[in-house]
LUMGUZA-628532 format. One line per 4 residues: their letters; for each residue x, y, z of C-alpha. Coordinates in nm, 3 decimals, decimal comma. Example, Ala and Ser with C-alpha at 12.3 -4.5 7.8 and 13.67 -1.06 7.14 Angstrom:
! residues 2
AS	1,230 -0,450 0,780; 1,367 -0,106 0,714
! end
This chain:
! residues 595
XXXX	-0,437 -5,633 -2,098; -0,082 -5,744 -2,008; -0,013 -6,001 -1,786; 0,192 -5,726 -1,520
XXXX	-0,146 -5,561 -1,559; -0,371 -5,845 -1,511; -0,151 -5,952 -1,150; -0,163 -5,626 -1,010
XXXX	-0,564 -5,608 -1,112; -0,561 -5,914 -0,887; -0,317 -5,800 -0,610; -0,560 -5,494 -0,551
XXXX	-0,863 -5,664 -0,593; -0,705 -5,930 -0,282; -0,588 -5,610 -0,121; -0,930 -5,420 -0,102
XXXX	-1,089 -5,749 0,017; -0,812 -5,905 0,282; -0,623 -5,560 0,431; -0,729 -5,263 0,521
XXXX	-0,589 -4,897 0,440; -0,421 -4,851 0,728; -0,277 -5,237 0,716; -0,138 -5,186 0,366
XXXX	-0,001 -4,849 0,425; 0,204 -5,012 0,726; 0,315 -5,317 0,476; 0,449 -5,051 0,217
XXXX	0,597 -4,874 0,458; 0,865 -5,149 0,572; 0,927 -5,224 0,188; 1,004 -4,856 0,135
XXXX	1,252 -4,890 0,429; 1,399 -5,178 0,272; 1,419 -5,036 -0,066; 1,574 -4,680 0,079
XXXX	1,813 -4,870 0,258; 1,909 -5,083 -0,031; 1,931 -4,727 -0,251; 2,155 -4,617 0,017
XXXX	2,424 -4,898 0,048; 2,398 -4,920 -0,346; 2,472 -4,509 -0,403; 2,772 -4,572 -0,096
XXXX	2,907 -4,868 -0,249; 2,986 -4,702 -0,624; 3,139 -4,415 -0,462; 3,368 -4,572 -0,282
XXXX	3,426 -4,858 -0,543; 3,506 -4,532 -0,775; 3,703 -4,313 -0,539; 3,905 -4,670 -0,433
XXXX	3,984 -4,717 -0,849; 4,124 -4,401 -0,876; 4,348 -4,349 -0,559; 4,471 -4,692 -0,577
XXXX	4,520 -4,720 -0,975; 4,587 -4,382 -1,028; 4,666 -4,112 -0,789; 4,940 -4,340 -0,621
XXXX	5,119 -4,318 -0,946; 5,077 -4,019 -1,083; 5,041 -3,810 -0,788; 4,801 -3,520 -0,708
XXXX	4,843 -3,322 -1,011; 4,533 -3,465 -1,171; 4,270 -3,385 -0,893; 4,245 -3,074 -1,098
XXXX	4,124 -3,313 -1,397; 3,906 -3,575 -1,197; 3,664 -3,346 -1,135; 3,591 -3,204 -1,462
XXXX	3,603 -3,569 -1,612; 3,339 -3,698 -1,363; 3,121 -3,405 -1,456; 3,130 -3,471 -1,823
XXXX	3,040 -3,831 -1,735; 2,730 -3,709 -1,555; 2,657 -3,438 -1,857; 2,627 -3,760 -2,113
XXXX	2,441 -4,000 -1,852; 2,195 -3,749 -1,807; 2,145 -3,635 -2,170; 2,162 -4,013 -2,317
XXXX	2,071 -4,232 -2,092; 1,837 -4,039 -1,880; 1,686 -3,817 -2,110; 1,570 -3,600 -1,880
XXXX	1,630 -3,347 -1,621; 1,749 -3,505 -1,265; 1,668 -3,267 -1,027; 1,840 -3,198 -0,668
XXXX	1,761 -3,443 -0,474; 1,578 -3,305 -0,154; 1,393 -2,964 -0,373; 1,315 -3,206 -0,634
XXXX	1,120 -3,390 -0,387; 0,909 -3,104 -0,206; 0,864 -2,981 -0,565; 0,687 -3,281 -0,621
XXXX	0,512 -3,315 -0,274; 0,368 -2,902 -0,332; 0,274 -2,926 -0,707; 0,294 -3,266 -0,853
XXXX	0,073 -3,411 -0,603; 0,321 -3,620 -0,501; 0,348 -3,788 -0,825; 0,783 -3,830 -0,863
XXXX	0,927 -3,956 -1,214; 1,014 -4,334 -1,258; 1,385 -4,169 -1,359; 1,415 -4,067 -1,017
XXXX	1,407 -4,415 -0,877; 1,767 -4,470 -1,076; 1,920 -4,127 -1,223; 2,088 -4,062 -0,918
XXXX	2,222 -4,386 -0,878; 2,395 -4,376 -1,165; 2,447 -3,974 -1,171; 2,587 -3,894 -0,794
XXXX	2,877 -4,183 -0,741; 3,029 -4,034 -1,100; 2,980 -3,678 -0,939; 3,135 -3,770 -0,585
XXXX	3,356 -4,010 -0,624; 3,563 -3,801 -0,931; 3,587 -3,531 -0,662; 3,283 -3,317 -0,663
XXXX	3,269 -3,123 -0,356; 2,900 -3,255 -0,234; 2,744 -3,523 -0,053; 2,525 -3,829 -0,103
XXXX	2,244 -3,774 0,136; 2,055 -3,547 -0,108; 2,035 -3,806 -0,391; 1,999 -4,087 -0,164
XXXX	1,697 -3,891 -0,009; 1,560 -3,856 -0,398; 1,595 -4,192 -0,502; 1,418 -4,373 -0,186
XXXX	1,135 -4,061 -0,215; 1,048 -4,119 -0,576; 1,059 -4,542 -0,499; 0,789 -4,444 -0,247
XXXX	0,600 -4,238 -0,483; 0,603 -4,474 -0,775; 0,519 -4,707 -0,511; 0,204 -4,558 -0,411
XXXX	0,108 -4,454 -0,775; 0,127 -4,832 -0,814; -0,122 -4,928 -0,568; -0,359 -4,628 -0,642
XXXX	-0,299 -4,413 -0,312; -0,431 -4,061 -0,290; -0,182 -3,777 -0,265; -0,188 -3,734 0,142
XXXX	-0,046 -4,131 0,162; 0,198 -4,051 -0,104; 0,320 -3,755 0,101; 0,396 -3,954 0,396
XXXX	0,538 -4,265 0,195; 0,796 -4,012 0,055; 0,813 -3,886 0,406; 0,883 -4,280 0,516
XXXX	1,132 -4,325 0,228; 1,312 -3,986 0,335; 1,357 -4,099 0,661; 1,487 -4,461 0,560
XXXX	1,732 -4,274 0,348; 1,877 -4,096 0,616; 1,828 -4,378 0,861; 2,044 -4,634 0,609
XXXX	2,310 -4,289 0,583; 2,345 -4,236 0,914; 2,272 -4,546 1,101; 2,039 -4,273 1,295
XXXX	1,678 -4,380 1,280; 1,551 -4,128 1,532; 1,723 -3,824 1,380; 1,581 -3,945 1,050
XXXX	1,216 -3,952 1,161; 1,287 -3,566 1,317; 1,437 -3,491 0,981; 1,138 -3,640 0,729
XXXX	0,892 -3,421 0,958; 1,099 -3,086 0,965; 1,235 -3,117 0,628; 0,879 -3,232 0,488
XXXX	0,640 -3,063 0,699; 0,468 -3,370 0,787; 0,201 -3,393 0,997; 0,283 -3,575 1,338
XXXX	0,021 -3,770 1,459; 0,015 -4,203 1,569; -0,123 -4,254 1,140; 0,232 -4,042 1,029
XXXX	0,463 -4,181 1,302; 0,388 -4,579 1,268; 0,493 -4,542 0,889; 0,773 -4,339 0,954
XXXX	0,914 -4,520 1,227; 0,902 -4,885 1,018; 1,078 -4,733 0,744; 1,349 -4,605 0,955
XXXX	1,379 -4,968 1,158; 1,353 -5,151 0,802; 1,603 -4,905 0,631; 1,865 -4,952 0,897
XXXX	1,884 -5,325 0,941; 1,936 -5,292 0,586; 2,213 -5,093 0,633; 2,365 -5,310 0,920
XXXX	2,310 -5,628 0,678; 2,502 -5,480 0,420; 2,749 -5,277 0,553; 2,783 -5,385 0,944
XXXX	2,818 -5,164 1,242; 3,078 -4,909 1,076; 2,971 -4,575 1,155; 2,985 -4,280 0,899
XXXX	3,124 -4,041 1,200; 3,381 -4,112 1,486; 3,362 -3,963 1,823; 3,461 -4,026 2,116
XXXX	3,343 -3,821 2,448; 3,720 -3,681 2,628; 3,556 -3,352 2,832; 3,262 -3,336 2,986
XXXX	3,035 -3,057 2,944; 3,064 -2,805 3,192; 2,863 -2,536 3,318; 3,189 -2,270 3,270
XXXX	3,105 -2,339 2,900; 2,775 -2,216 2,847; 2,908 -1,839 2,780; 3,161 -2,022 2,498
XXXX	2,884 -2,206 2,379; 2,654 -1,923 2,296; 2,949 -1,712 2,121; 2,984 -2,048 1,904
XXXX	2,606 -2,039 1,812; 2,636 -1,651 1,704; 2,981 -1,768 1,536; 2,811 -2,066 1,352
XXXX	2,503 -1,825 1,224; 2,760 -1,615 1,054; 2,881 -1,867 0,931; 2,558 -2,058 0,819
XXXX	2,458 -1,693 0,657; 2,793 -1,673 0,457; 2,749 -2,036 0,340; 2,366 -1,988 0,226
XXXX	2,435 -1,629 0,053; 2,754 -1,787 -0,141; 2,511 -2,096 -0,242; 2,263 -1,893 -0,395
XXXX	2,464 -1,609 -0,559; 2,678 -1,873 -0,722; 2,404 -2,068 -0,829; 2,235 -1,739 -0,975
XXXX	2,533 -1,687 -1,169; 2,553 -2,045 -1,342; 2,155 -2,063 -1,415; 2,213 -1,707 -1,643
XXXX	2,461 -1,900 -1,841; 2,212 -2,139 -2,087; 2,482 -2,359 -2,214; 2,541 -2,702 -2,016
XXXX	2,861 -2,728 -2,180; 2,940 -2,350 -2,091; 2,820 -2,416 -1,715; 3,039 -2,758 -1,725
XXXX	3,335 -2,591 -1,849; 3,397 -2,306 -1,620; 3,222 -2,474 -1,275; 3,447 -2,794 -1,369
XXXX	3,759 -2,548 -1,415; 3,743 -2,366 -1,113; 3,638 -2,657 -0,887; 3,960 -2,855 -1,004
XXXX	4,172 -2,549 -0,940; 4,046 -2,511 -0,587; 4,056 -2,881 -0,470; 4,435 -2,862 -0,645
XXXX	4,523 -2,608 -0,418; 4,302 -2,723 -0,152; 4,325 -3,101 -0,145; 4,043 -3,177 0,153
XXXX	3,831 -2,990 -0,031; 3,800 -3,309 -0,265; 3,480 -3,548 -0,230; 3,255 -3,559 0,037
XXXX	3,525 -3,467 0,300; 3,420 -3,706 0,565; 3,769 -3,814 0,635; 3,870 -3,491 0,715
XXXX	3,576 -3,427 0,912; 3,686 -3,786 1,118; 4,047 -3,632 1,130; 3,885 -3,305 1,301
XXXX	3,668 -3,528 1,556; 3,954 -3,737 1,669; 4,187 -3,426 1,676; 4,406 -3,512 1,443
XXXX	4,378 -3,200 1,273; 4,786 -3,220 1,140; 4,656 -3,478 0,905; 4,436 -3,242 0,696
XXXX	4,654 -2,950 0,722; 4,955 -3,103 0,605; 4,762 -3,200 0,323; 4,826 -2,915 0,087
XXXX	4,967 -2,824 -0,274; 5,303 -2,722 -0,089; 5,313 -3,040 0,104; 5,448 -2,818 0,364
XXXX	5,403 -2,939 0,765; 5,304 -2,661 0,990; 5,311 -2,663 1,396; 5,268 -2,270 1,352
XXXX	4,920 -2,212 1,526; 4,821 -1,908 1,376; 4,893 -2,097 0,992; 4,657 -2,401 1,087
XXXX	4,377 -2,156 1,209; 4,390 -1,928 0,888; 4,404 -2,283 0,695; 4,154 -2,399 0,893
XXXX	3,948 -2,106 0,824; 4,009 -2,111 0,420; 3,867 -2,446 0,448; 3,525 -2,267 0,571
XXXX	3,536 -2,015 0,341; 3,603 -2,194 0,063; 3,428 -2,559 0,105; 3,078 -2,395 -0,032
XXXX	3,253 -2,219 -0,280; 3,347 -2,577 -0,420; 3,004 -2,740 -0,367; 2,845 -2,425 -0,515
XXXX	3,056 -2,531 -0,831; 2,985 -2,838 -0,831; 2,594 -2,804 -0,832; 2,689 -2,517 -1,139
XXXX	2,877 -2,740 -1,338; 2,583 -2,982 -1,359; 2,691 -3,213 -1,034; 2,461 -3,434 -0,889
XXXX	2,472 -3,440 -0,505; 2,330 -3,277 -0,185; 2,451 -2,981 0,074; 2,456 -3,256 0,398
XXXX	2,804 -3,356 0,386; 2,929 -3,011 0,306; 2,738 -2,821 0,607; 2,883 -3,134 0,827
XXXX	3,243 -3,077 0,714; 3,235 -2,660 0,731; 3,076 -2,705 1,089; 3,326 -2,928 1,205
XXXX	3,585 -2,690 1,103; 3,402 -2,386 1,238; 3,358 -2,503 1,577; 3,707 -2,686 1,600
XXXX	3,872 -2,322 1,469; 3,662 -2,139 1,747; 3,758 -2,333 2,035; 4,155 -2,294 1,872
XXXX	4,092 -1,939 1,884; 3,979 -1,894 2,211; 4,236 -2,098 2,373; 4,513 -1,937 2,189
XXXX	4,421 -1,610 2,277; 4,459 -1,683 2,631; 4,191 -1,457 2,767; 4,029 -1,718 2,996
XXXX	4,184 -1,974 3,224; 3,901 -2,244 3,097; 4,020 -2,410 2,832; 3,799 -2,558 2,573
XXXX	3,766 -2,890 2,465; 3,860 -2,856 2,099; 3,655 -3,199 1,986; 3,347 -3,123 2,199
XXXX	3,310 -2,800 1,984; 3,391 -2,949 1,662; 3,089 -3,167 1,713; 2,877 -2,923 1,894
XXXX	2,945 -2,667 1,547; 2,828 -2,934 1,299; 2,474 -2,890 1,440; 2,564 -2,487 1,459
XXXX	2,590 -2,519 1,066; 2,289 -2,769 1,039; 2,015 -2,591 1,227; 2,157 -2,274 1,060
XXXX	2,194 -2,394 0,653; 1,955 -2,611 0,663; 1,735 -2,461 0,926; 1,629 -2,733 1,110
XXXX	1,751 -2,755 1,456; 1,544 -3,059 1,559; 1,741 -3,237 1,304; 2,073 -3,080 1,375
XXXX	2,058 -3,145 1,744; 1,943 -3,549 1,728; 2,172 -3,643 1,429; 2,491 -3,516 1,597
XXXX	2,393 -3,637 1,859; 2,259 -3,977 1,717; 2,573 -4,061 1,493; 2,827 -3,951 1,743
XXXX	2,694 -4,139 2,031; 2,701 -3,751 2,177; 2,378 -3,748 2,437; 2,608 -3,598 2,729
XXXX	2,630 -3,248 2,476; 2,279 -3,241 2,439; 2,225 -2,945 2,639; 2,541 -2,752 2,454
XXXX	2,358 -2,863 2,085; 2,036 -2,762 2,195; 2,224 -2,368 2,260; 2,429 -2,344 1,957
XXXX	2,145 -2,540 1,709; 1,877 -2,239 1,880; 2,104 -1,957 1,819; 2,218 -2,026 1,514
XXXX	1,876 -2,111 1,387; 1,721 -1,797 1,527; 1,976 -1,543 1,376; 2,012 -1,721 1,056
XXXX	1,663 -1,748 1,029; 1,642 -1,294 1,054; 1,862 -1,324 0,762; 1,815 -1,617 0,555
XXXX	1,379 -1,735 0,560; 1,432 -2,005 0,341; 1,717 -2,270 0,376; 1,906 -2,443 0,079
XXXX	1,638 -2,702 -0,022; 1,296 -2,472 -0,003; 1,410 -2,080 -0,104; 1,339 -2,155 -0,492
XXXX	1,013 -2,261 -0,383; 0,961 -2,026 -0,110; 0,982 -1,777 -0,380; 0,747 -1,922 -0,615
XXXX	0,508 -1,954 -0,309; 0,502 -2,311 -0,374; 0,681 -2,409 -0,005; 0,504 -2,677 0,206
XXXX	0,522 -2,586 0,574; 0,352 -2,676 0,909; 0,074 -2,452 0,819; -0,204 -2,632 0,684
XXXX	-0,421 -2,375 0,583; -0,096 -2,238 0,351; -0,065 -2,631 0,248; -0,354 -2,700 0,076
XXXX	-0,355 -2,381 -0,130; -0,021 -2,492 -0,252; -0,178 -2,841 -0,294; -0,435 -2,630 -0,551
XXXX	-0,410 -2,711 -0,916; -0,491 -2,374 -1,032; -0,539 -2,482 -1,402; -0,833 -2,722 -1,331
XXXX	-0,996 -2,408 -1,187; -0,939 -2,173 -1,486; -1,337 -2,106 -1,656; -1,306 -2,061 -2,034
XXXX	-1,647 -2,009 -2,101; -1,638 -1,642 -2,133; -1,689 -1,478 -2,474; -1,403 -1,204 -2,559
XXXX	-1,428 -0,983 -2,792; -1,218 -0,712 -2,976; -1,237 -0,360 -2,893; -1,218 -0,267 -3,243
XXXX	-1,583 -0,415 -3,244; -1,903 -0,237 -3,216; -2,190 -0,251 -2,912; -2,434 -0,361 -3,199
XXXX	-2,175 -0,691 -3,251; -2,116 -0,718 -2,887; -2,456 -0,756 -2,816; -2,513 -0,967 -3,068
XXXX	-2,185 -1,203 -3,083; -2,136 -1,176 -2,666; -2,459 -1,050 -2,461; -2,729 -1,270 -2,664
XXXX	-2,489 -1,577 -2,650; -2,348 -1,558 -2,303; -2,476 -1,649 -1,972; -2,182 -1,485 -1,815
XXXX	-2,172 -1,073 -1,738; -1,838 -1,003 -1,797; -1,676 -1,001 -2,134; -1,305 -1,007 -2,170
XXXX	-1,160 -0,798 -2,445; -0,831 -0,904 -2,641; -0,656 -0,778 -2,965; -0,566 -1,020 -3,281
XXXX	-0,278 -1,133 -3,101; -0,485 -1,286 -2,785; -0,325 -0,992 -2,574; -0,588 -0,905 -2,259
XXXX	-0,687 -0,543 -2,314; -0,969 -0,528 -2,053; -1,362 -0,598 -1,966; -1,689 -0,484 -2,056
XXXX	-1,915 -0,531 -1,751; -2,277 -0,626 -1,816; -2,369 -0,346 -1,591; -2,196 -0,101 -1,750
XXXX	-2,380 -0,099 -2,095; -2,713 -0,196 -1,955; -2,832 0,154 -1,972; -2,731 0,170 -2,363
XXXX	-2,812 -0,168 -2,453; -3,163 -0,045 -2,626; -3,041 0,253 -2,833; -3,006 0,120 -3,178
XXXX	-2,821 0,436 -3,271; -2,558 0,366 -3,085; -2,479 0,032 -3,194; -2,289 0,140 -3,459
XXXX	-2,120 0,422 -3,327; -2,020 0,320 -2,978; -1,717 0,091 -3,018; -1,571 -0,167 -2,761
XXXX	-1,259 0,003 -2,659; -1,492 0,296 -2,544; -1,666 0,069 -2,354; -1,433 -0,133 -2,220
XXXX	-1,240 -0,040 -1,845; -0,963 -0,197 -1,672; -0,976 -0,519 -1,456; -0,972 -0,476 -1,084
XXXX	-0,726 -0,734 -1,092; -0,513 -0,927 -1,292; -0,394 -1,300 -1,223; -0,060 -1,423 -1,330
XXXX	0,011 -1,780 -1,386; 0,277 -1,700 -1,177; 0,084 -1,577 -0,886; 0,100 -1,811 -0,609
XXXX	-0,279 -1,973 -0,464; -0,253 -1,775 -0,135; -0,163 -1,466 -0,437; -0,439 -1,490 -0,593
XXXX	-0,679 -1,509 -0,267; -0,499 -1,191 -0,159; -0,631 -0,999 -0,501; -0,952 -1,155 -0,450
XXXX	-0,974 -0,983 -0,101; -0,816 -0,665 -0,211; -1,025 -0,605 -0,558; -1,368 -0,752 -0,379
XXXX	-1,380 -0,893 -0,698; -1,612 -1,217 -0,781; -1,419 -1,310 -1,130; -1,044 -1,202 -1,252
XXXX	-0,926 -1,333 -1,550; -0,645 -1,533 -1,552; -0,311 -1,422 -1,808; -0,043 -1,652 -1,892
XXXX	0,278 -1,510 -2,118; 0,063 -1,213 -2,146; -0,203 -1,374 -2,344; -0,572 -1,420 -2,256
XXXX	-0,628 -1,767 -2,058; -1,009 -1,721 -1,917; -1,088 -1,645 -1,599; -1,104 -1,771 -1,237
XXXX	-1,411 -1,722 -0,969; -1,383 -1,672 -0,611; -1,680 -1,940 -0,562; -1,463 -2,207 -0,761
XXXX	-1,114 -2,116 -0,594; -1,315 -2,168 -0,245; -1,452 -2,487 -0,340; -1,153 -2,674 -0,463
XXXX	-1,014 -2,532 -0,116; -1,282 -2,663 0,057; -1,237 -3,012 -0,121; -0,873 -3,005 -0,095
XXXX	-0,854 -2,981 0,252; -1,086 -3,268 0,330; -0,882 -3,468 0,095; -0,578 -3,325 0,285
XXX	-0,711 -3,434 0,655; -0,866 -3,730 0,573; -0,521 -3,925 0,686
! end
């Protein structure tokens, strides 16, 4: 045994003695706050550090003519990180994460604790239209997971530990502890009760002091409060929550169709080639478009919107209003576009900053709009909406309007809105959701049927591991066979009733019930002229392995069936029984409740 071994042998025998569960699981808690802050500053810090080289080294010098190249050359960067250094695939950040929470029983690769650290800067900071929140989220969930593998914690602690390191993530982000605690219980479906929110709230407190330690009191987002909100504005405010679904719905249906399009193209260096092509073309033409965008979205906020419209390949200055709205608006429409190309090409980031920058935009352009039209004597307050529309865009993309509404209002210091983000997050969360189920993070899972949500009953099927299930004690047999050989090789040998029948090739052809040849079972003339396949029927039933659990309890219900058997790649597996499948339900949940 090796001496790491032999200390944490001793650390856990101490621990079992000296601290209880509960005591330990707060104690882990604040050093998964402190190490999801310190991911946090670290992921911030080579960004910047990167993005700093390059526009004071380079871009000074040789102008803007080679953002078209940046991006492509920080993707090809990530391409060789991950296939030589990593060595394996590094997932997107926040669905890697409930991928692991649903099916890996919270179990989260040591790579994840540093592949995005080294993977998202290069990504970002070479121009990749996407944020860091995503992989800052990963890399502080899988140090909480490895961290509670470590110690030997079932999977319900290791679900809330990622839940604590999520939330210390976004706390270190955002400097918004509160918002983060909302978001690592809507984003995670975790279970709010005084065991969850002690954990949760430490890691939030931890992760931000970090944050303030490192980086001081510098906020990521700068607002200031000019108008106050209004009761005349409540008719303006519900057209920008129907504006901002549209909106969110454009932004989610572009995300997925691109992202359709790159996974049917196999080659990495195909996918690298024409998402890094495109995505330099469009930040050439559309300089904001580069990075994260947070400067612009600052610009927007303080109402200096000249500063990002001016920015263009023309370098042209334009006081025409209708020319900054339909600029304004090409900044919407085409901001996913970039990020969509970005996660295509093989870029390493998250959807936060994006959704923060095209709701900015949206609700800035609306309240342009409406005051240029001239329709109403009220004029709007053209910051107030900007901020207002970034939680339009969150509670709509992401759908999660809890979050939306406390993290604008947390990191712009907005409380006096709260009543206008609380109509616009609603709205746009409630039409979105007609349209779009599943946001960003949870729609390839949704559609596996793997999705963790609030509904605990739906959890711990996902939480089933089907496999351990699976009984392979059933004798097949070929329907090429005769009944004197079945009896003989499958009846006289099996306990079981049901005998599955496959070809030479393992293909499932069908059963041969028990009941069913009972009646012939004694006529030794027809054992050697009745053969299998004229025996043999259909199942009531078949189960995929990629049938969901709450699948497969639907064809148990619908067939009435006590045993289906169980086909993966279309080739014989064995077969699953109701009685088992209700056990390990029955087990799982107690495990499940039992924090």
């Amino acid at each position: 045994m090796s001496t790491l071994k032999k200390a944490l042998k001793k650390i856990l025998i101490w621990r079992y003695k000296n601290i209880s569960e509960k005591q330990f699981i707060t104690i882990l808690s604040v050093i998964i706050g402190l190490l999801a802050g310190l991911g946090a500053v670290t992921l911030k810090n080579l960004t910047h550090y990167i993005q700093h080289l390059l526009e004071s080294e380079i871009i000074k010098d040789i102008h803007k003519a080679f953002y078209f190249i940046f991006p492509i050359i920080g993707l090809f960067f990530v391409l060789l990180i991950i296939k030589y250094i990593v060595k394996n695939k590094v997932g997107h950040g926040i669905p890697s994460t409930l991928y692991a929470i649903s099916k890996q029983k919270g179990i989260m690769p040591q790579h994840q604790m540093w592949a995005s650290i080294l993977t998202a800067p290069l990504t970002v900071g070479f121009g990749g239209s996407v944020g860091l929140e995503g992989p800052t989220v990963a890399t502080g969930s899988a140090l909480g997971s490895n961290l509670a593998q470590l110690f030997r914690l079932n999977q319900t602690t290791k679900t809330l530990l990622i839940g604590a390191a999520a939330a210390g993530a976004m706390s270190s982000i955002f400097k918004a502890p509160i918002a983060a605690i909302v978001f690592a219980v809507e984003i995670f479906s975790l279970e709010l009760t005084l065991a969850s929110m002690i954990p949760l709230l430490l890691a939030s407190i931890t992760a931000i002091l970090t944050s303030y330690f490192f980086l001081g009191d510098d906020v990521l987002l700068h607002f200031n409060l000019q108008d106050k909100f209004v009761l005349k504005d409540v008719p303006f405010y519900i057209l920008l929550g129907i504006f901002s679904a549209l909106i969110s719905v454009y932004f989610s249906k572009v995300y997925f169709f691109i992202g359709d399009a790159f996974r049917k193209t196999k080659s990495v260096y195909k996918r690298l080639l024409i998402g890094g092509v495109l995505l330099g073309i469009i930040v050439y033409i559309i300089p904001p478009l580069f990075g994260e965008g947070y400067e612009t979205i600052n610009n927007v906020l303080k109402g200096n919107v000249a500063e990002v419209v001016n920015n263009n390949i023309f370098n042209a200055i334009s006081d025409n209003i209708v020319m900054i709205i339909l600029f304004l608006v090409g900044l919407i429409l085409f901001k996913i576009v970039a990020t969509s190309l970005t996660f295509g090409a093989g870029g390493i980031g998250g959807v936060f900053a994006p959704t923060l920058f095209t709701g900015s935009i949206t609700g800035y352009v609306f309240a342009m709009f409406i005051n240029y039209t001239n329709l109403f004597d009220h004029k709007l307050s053209l910051i107030n909406y900007a901020m207002v529309g970034m939680a339009g865009l969150m509670a709509g993309v992401l759908l999660a309007p809890l979050t939306a509404i406390f993290l604008i209002a947390e990191i712009t210091g907005g409380y006096e809105l709260f009543v206008p983000l609380m109509i616009v997050a609603a709205i746009s969360f409630i039409i979105t959701k007609k349209y779009i189920p599943h946001n960003i993070y949870a729609a390839q899972l949704a559609k596996r049927g793997e999705l963790i949500t609030h509904d605990k009953d739906k959890n711990v099927l996902i939480y089933l591991d089907i496999d351990k299930i699976i009984e392979k004690d059933f004798i097949s047999t070929n329907p090429k066979k005769t009944l004197g050989e079945l009896l003989k090789e499958n009846v006289a040998k099996s306990s079981r009733n049901i005998y599955p029948v496959i070809d030479d090739e393992n293909n499932f052809l069908g059963i041969v019930l028990l009941d069913d040849i009972r009646s012939i079972m004694f006529n030794q003339e027809m054992y050697n002229t009745i053969l299998v396949e004229n025996l043999m029927k259909t199942a009531p039933e078949v189960i995929f392995h990629t049938d969901s659990t709450e699948k497969i309890m639907e064809k148990f219900k619908e067939s009435n069936a006590w045993n289906l058997p169980y086909i993966e790649d279309n080739k014989y597996v064995g077969f699953i029984s109701k009685s088992n499948l209700l056990s390990a339900y029955r087990n799982k949940l107690i495990e499940v409740s039992s924090v």
